[in-house]
C-alpha positions as CSV (number, residue, x, y, z in Angstrom):
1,X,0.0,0.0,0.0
2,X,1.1,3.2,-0.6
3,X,0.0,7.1,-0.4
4,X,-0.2,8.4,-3.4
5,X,-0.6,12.9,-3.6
6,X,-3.3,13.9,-5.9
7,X,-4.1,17.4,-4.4
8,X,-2.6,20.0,-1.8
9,X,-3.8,23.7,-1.2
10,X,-4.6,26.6,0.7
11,X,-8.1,25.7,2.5
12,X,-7.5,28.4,5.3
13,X,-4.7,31.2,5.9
14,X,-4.2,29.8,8.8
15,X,-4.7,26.1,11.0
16,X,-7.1,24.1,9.0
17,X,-8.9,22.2,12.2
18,X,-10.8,20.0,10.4
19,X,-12.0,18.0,6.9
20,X,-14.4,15.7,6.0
21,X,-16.0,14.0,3.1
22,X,-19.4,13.9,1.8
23,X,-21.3,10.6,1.3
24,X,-21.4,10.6,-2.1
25,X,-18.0,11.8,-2.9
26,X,-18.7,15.0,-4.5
27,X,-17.6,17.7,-1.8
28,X,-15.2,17.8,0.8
29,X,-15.2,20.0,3.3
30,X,-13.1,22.2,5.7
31,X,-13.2,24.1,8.6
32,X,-9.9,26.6,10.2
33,X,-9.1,29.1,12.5
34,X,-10.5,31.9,10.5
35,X,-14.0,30.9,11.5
36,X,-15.0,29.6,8.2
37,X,-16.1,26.6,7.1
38,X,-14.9,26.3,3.5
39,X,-16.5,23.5,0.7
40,X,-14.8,22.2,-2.3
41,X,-15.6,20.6,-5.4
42,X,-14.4,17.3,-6.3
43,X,-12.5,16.1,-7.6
44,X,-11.0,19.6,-8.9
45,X,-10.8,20.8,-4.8
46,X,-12.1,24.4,-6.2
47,X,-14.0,26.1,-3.9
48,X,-17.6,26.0,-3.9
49,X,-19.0,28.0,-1.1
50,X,-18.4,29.0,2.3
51,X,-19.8,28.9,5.4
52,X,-19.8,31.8,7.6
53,X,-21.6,32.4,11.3
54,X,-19.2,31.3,14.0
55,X,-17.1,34.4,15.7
56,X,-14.0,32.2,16.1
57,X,-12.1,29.3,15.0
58,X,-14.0,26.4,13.5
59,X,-12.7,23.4,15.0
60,X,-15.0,20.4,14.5
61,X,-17.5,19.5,12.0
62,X,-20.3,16.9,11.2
63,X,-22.4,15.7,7.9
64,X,-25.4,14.1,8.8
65,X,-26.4,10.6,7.0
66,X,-28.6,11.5,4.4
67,X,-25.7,14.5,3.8
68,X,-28.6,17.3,4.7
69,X,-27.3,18.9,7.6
70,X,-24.2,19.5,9.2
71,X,-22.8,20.5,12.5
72,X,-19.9,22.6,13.3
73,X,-18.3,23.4,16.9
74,X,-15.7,26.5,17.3
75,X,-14.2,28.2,20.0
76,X,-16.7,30.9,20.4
77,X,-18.7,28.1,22.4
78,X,-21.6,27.7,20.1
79,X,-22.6,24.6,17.9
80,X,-24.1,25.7,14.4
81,X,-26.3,23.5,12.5
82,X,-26.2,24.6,8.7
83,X,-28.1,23.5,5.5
84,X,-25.5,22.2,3.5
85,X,-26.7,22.5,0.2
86,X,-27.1,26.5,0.6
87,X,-24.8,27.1,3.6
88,X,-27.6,28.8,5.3
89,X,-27.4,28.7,9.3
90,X,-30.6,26.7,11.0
91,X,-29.4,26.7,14.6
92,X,-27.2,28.2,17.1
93,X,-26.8,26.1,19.9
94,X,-25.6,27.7,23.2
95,X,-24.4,25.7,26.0
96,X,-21.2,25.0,26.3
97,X,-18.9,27.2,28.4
98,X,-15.3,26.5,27.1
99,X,-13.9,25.3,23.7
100,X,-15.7,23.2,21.4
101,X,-13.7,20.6,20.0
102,X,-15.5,17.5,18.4
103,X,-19.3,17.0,16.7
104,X,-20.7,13.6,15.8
105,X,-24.0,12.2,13.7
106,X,-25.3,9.3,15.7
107,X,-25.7,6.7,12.6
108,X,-29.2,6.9,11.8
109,X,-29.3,11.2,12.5
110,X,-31.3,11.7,14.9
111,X,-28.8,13.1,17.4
112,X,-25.5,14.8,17.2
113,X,-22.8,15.0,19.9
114,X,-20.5,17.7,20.8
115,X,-17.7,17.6,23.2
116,X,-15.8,20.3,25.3
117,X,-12.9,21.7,27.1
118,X,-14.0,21.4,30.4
119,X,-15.6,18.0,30.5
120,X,-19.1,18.9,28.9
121,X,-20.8,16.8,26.3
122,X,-24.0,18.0,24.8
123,X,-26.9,16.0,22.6
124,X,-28.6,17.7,20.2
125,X,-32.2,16.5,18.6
126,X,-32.6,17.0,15.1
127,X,-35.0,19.6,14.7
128,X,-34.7,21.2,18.4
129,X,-32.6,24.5,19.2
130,X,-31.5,23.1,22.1
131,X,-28.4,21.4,23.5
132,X,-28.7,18.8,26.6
133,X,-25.6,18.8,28.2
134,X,-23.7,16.5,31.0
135,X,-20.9,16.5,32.4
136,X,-18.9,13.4,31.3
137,X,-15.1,14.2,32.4
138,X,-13.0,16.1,34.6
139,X,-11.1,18.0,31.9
140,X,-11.3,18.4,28.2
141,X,-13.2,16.2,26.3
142,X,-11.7,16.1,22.8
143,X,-13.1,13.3,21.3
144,X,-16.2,11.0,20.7
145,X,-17.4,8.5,19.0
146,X,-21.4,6.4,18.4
147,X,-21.9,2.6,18.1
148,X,-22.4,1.6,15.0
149,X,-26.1,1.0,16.3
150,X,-26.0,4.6,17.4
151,X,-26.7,3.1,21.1
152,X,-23.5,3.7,23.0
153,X,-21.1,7.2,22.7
154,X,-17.7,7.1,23.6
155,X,-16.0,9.5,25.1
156,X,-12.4,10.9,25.5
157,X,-9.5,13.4,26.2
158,X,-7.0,14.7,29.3
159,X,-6.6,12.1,31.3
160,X,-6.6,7.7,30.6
161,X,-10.1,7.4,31.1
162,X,-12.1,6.3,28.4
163,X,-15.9,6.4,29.2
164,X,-19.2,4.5,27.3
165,X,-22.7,6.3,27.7
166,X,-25.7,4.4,26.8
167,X,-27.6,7.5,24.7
168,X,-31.2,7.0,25.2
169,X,-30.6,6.5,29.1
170,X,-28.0,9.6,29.2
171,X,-26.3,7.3,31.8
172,X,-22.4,5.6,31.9
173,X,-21.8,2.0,31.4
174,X,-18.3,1.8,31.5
175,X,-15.1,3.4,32.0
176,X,-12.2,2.2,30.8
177,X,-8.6,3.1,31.8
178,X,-6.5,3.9,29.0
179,X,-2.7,3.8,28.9
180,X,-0.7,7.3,28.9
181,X,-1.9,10.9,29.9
182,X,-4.4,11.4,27.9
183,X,-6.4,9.4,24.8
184,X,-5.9,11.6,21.8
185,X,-8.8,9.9,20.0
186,X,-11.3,7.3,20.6
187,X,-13.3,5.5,17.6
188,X,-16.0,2.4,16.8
189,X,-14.6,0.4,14.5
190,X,-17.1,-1.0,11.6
191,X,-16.7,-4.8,13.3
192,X,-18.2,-2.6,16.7
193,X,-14.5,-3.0,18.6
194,X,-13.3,0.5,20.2
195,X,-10.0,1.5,19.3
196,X,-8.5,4.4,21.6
197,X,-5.6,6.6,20.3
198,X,-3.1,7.9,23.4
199,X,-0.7,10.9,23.4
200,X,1.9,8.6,23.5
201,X,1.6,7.0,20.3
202,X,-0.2,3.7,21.7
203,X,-3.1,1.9,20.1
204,X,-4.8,0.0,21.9
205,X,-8.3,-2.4,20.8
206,X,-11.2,-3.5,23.4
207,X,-13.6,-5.7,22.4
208,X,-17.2,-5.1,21.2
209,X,-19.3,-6.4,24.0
210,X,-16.8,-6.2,27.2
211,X,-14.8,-3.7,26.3
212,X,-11.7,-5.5,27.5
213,X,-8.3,-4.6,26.0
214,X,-7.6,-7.2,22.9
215,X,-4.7,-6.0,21.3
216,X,-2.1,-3.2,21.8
217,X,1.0,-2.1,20.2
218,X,3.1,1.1,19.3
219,X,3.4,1.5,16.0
220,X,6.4,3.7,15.7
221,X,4.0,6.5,14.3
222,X,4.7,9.2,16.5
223,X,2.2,11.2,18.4
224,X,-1.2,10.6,16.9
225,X,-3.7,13.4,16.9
226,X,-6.8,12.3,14.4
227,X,-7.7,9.0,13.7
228,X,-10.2,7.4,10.8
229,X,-11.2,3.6,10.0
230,X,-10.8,2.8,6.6
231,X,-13.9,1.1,5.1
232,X,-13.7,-2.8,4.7
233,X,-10.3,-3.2,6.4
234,X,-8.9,-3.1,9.8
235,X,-6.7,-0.2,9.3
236,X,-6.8,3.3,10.3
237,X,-5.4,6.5,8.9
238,X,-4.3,8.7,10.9
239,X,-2.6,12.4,11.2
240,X,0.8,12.0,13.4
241,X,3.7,14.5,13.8
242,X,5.1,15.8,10.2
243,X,2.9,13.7,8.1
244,X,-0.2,11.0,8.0
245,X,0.3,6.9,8.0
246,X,-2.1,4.5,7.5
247,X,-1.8,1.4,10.4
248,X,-2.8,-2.1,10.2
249,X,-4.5,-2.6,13.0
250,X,-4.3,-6.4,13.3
251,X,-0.2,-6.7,13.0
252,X,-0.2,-2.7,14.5
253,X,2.7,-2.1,12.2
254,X,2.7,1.3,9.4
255,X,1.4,0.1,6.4
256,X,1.6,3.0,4.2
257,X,2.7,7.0,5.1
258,X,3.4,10.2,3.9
259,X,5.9,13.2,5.0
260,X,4.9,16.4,4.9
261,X,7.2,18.1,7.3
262,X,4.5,20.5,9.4
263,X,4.5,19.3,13.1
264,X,1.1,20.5,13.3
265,X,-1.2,17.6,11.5
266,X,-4.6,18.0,12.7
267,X,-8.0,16.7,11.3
268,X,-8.6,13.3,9.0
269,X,-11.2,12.1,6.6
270,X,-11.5,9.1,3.9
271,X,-14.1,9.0,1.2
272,X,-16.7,6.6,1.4
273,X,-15.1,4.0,-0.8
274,X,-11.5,4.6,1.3
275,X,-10.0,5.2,-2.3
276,X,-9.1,8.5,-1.2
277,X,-8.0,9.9,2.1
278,X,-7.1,13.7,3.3
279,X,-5.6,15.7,6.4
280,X,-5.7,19.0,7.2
281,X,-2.9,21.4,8.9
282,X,-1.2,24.4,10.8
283,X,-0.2,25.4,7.7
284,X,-3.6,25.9,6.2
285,X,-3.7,23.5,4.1
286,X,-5.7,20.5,3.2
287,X,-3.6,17.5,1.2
288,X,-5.2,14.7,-0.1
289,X,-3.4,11.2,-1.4
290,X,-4.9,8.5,-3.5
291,X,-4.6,5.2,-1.2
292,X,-2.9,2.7,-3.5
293,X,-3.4,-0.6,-3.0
């Protein structure tokens, strides 16, 4: 496998946060410090339109399943739910008192989760202008993550705890201690097994029903600060110090990886089909590689 560069540009003139994909492989999107949330055309990555609402850095953002809405979270404290055929602003969703830093579609849409410095994670109905917030940790919450069944959220950030919520109930399941000082990322696999991404460059898999630890390794990738599954396979591409690798996640070894020298890698995405992967950075810019196989 190998990492193949197809496109790399300016998204942002300053840290691009954030990037994702749209279902049908037509758009990609991201979001940067400038407060904008920026859409591009595929696959020529010209811009398309912009999204513009949030006082201060966008640093998170969401497309729901049937690629209708999405959800943005900035550090202005708000959550803004746009229409993203038009770019036109339906909610503004107060809240949260510190930074947000991650937003999630539950799988069948009817929710979306956001996550905070602080500890705070809010649910959001589709349709309400409201935000129903807990407290799930001590200290930032940086990332989350639904069940494939859209039953369970996963939550994690400062600190080695990981924690499971079961939605519907608002209540926790499980905690789970993960190694090192903090869990960079935490993600449900497609076969419903957790992984959890530490500061310290560890991977580490629990299993589906118990969420016991099945498998751990360091991969030599460096510090790891985004993390994606890509579709039908058991690795994961993910942003690390001065460029993106893609792990296998069986033999936890770097299958495939790319240089790009900026320290500061930050948000990952992978089309639908995995055929084509892309990261965003301090630099501004958004790159994105053709996964050979």
């Amino acid at each position: 496998m190998k990492l193949e560069l197809i496109s790399e540009f300016k998204a942002h003139p300053r840290h691009a946060q954030a990037v994702l994909f749209t279902h049908d492989g037509r758009e990609l999107a991201t979001t940067g410090m400038d407060a904008l949330v920026q859409i591009w055309s595929l696959p020529e990555f010209a811009n398309a339109r912009s999204f513009q609402g949030h006082e201060k850095s966008a640093n998170a953002i969401a497309l729901s399943p049937d690629g209708a809405t999405a959800v943005t979270g900035s550090t202005d404290r708000t959550v803004m739910v746009w229409d993203w055929k038009s770019g036109e602003p339906l909610h503004t969703l107060t809240g949260h008192r510190n930074t947000v830093a991650a937003v999630e579609f539950s799988p069948n849409g009817d929710l979306a989760a956001t996550s905070a410095y602080g500890g705070m994670v809010g649910l959001w109905e589709g349709g309400s202008d409201t935000l129903d917030i807990f407290r799930s940790h001590p200290r930032h919450v940086t990332s989350l993550s639904f069940s494939s069944d859209g039953s369970s959220l996963a939550t994690a950030g400062l600190g080695n705890v990981v924690k499971i919520w079961d939605v519907s109930a608002r209540e926790l399941v499980s905690e789970i201690e993960a190694p090192g000082h903090a869990a960079t990322g935490c993600l449900f696999l497609p076969n419903g097994k957790l992984c959890c991404t530490t500061y310290e460059g560890e991977v580490v898999i629990y299993s589906a029903d118990s969420y016991e630890p099945m498998a751990s390794g360091f991969p030599q990738a460096g510090r790891m600060s985004s993390a994606t599954p890509l579709p039908d396979s058991d690795s994961l591409f993910c942003s690390v110090e001065g460029g993106v690798v893609v792990l296998d996640l069986d033999a936890m070894e770097i299958l495939a990886s790319y240089q790009t020298g900026i320290k500061g890698m930050y948000g990952v995405a992978c089309s639908s089909d995995g055929a084509i992967v892309a990261a965003v950075s301090a630099d501004g810019r958004c790159r994105a590689w053709e996964v050979v196989r």
